[in-house]
C-alpha positions in Angstrom: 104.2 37.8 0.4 101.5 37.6 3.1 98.7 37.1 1.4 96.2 36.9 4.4 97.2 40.8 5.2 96.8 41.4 1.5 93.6 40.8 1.4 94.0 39.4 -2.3 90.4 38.3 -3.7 89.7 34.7 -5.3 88.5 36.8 -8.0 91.8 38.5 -8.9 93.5 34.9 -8.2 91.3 33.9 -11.1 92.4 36.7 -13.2 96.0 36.5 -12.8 95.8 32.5 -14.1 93.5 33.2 -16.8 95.8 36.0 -18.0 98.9 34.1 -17.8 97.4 30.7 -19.0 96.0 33.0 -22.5 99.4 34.7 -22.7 97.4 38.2 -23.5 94.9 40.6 -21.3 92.5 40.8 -24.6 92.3 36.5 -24.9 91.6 36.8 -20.9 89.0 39.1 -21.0 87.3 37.4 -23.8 87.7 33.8 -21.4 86.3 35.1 -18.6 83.9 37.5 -20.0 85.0 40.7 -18.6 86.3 44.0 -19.7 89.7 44.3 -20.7 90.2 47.5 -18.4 88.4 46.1 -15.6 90.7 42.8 -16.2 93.7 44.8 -16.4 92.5 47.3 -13.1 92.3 43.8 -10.8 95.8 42.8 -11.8 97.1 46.3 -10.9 95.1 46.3 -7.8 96.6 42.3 -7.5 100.0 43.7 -7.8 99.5 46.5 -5.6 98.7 44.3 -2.8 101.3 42.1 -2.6 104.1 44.8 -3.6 105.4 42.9 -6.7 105.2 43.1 -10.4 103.3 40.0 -11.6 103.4 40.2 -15.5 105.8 42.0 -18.0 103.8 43.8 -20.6 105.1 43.6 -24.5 103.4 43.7 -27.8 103.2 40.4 -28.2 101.4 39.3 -24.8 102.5 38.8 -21.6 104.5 36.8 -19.2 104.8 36.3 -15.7 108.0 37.4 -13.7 109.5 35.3 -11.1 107.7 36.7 -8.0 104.4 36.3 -10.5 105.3 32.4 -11.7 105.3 31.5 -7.9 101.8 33.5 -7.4 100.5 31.6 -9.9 101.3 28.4 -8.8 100.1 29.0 -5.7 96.7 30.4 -7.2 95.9 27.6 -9.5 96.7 25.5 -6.8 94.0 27.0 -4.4 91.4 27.4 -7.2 91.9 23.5 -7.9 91.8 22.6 -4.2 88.5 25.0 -4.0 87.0 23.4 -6.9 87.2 19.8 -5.3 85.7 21.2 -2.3 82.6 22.0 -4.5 82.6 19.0 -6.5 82.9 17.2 -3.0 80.0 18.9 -1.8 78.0 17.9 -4.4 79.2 14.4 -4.8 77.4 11.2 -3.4 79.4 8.8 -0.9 79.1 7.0 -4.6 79.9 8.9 -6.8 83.6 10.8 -6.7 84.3 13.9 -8.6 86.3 16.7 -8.9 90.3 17.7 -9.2 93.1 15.5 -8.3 96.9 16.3 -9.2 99.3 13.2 -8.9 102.8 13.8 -8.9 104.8 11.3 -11.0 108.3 10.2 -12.5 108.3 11.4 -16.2 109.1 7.7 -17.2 106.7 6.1 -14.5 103.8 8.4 -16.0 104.6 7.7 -19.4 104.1 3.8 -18.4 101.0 4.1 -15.6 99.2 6.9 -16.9 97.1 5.0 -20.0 95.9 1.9 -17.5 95.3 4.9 -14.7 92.9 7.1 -17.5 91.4 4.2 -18.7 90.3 2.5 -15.3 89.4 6.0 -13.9 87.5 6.4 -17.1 85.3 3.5 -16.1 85.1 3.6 -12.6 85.0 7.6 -12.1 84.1 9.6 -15.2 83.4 12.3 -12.5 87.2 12.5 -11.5 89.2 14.9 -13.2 93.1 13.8 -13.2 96.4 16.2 -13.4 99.4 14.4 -13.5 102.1 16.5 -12.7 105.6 14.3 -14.4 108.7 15.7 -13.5 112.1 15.1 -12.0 111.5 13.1 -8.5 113.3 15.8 -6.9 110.6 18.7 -8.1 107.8 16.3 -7.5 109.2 15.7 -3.8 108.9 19.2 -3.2 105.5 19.8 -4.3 104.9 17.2 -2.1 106.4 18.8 0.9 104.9 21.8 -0.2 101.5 20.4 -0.3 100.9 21.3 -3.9 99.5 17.6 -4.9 97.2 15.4 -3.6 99.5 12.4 -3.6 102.5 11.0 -5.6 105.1 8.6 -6.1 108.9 9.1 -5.4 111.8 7.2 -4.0 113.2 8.5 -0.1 109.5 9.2 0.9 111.4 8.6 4.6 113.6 11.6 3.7 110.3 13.9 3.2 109.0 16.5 5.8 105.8 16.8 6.5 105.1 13.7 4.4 103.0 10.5 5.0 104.1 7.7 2.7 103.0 3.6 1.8 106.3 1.5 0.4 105.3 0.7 -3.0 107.8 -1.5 -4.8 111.9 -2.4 -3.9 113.2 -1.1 -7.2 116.0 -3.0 -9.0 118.1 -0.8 -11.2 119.7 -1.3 -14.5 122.9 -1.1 -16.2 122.1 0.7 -19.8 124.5 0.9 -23.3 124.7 1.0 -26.2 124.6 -2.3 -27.3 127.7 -3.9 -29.1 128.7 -6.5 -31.3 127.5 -9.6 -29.4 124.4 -10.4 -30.1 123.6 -12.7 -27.0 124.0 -10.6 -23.5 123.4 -11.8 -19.9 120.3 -10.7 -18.5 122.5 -9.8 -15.6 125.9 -7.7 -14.8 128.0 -8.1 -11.5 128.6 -4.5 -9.7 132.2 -5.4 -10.3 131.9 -5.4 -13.8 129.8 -2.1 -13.4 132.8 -0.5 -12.1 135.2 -1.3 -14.8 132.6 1.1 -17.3 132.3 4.6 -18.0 129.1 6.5 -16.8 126.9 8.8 -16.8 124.8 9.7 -13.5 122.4 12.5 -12.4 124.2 14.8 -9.6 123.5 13.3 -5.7 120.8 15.4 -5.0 118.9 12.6 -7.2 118.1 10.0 -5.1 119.0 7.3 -7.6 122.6 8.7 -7.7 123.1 8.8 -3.8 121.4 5.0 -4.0 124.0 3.7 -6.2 126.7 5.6 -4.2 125.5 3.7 -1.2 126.6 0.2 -3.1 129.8 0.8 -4.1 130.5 2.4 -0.5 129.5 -0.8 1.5 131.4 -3.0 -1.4 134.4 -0.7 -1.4 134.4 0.3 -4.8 135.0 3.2 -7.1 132.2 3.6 -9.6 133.6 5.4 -13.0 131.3 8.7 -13.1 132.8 10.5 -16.3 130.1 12.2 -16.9 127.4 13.8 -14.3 124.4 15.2 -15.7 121.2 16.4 -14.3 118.7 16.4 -18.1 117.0 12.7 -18.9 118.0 13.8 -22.5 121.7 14.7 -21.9 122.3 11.2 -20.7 120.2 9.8 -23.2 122.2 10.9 -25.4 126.0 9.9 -24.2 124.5 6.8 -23.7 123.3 6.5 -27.4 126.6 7.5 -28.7 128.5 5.1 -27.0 130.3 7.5 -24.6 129.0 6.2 -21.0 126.5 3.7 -19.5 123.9 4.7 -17.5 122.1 3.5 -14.5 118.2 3.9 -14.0 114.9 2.1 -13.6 113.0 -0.1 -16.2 110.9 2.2 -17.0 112.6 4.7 -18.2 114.3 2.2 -20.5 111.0 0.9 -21.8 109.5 4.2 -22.2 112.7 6.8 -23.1 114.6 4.5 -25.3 113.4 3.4 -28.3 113.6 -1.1 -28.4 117.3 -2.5 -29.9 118.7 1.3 -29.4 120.1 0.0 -25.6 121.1 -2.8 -23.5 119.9 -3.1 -20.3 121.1 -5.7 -17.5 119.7 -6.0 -13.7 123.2 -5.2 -11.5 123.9 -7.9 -9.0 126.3 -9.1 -6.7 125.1 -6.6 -5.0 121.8 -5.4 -6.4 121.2 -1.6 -6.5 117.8 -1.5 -5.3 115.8 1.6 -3.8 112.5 1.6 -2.3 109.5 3.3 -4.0 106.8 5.1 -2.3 103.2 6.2 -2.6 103.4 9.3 -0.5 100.9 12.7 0.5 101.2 15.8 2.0 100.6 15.0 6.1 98.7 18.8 6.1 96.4 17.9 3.0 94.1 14.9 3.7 92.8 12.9 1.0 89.6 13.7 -0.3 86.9 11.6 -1.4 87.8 11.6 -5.1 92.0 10.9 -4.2 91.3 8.2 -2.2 89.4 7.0 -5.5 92.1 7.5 -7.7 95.0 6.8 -4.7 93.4 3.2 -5.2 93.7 2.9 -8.6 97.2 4.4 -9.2 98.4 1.7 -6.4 96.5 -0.9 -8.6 98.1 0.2 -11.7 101.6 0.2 -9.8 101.4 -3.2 -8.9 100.1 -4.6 -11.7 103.1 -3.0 -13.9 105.4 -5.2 -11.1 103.8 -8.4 -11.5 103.7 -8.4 -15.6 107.7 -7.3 -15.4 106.9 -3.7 -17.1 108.7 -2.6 -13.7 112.0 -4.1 -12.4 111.5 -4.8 -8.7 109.3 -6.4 -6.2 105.9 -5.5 -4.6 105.5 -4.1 -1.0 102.0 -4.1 -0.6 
């Protein structure tokens, strides 16, 4: 798509979002208070111009197509980033407002993002806060791409086109189901790590290709029986007993429900993995990110130092 050539309107960039985000041409026009046939003439002229089909027509609504999901993402994006322009415009040196989209670990969100709300709450009612939690991998690329303001994700060093802080030196955990014993170390040598069944996310996950890294320098064959990309799918084995797992406090304080799992810091050696505050290096902060870039990093730390997050501060 070249979209400068196109000449594609903002206009039409609004239409296509508020069609797809309504799910029906009617609900869109009566959103954005226009016509239904002028609506539906702008997203055949839209289509026209970038020689795709954006939106598959049925009775029961719409929805986009493939070439149409990546427009869209791509035009919310620049009616967000357009949107803080104005809002920086209007804003005092004071007083920041406006959009900002962090991208975050699903568990890491599910810990940070009710301190983040509530301090940005107090500090800048003005800022108005998407957190974007996915898989680090997906939130590493809308990094790259430049589709956030700022996020956090392990290998920031790996990143193009990325500037990144060091955050925290992660230390990750051995998780099971718990068995018979009702006293367990707090602790569990790699050795004995080896000697367990388990279930890890494929290497393109950092974590995996972390843990790799160990049992290459200590010369020892980890026991993957199972390798599976979905949180859920491994949440699962690992409830019933088939495999152990090997992730980050957080997502056993905030996936697993308390007395469902043991978890044990791996030592001797420790996995550990460096986690990163990190932006896109052709997308400078604004006013209102630098706000909530502050707080986030606040937050971060803060869940370190009261042991909510297994690992040691960097900054």
């Amino acid at each position: 798509m070249d979209l400068l050539r196109s000449s594609i309107s903002l206009r039409q960039l609004h239409y296509l979002v508020a069609v797809a985000d309504a799910g029906s041409f009617s609900a869109a026009a009566d959103q954005t208070h226009v016509a239904q046939p002028a609506l539906s003439r702008q997203i055949a002229m839209l289509e026209a111009r970038v020689g795709l089909r954006l939106l598959n027509r049925s009775r029961t609504g719409v929805a986009l197509t493939d070439g149409g999901a990546r427009l869209y993402t791509l035009a919310r994006n620049t009616l967000e980033r357009l949107g803080g322009v104005q809002a920086e415009l209007r804003a005092s040196e004071q007083i920041p407002a406006g959009p900002v989209t962090v991208a975050l670990p699903m568990s890491l969100a599910s810990m940070l993002a009710p301190a983040i709300l509530r301090e940005l709450e107090a500090r800048c009612p003005e800022i108005v806060l998407r957190i974007d939690d996915r898989l680090s991998p997906e939130n590493q690329h809308s990094l790259e791409a430049g589709l956030v303001d700022f996020g956090i994700v392990p290998a920031a060093d790996e990143l193009v086109n990325v500037d990144y802080e060091p955050l925290v030196r992660e230390s990750l955990l051995l998780v099971e189901r718990p068995g018979r014993s009702r006293k367990v170390r707090p602790t569990i040598t790699f050795e004995q790590v080896t000697k367990r069944k388990l279930v890890l996310p494929p290497r393109s996950f950092h974590m995996r290709r972390a843990i790799d890294d160990v049992a290459r320098v200590a010369h020892r064959t980890l026991n993957v029986a199972y390798e599976q990309r979905s949180v859920s799918t491994i949440m699962s084995l690992v409830r019933a007993g088939l495999a152990g797992t090997i992730t980050s406090s957080p997502a056993v304080d905030q996936l697993w429900a308390s007395g469902k799992v043991v978890a044990r810091r791996v030592v001797q050696p420790e996995i550990t993995r460096t986690i990163s505050l990190a932006w896109p290096r052709r997308r400078n902060l604004s006013f209102a990110a630098h706000a909530v870039y502050d707080v986030v990093k606040s937050c971060a730390i803060e869940a370190v130092k009261q042991g909510h997050w297994n690992g040691a501060p960097l900054c």
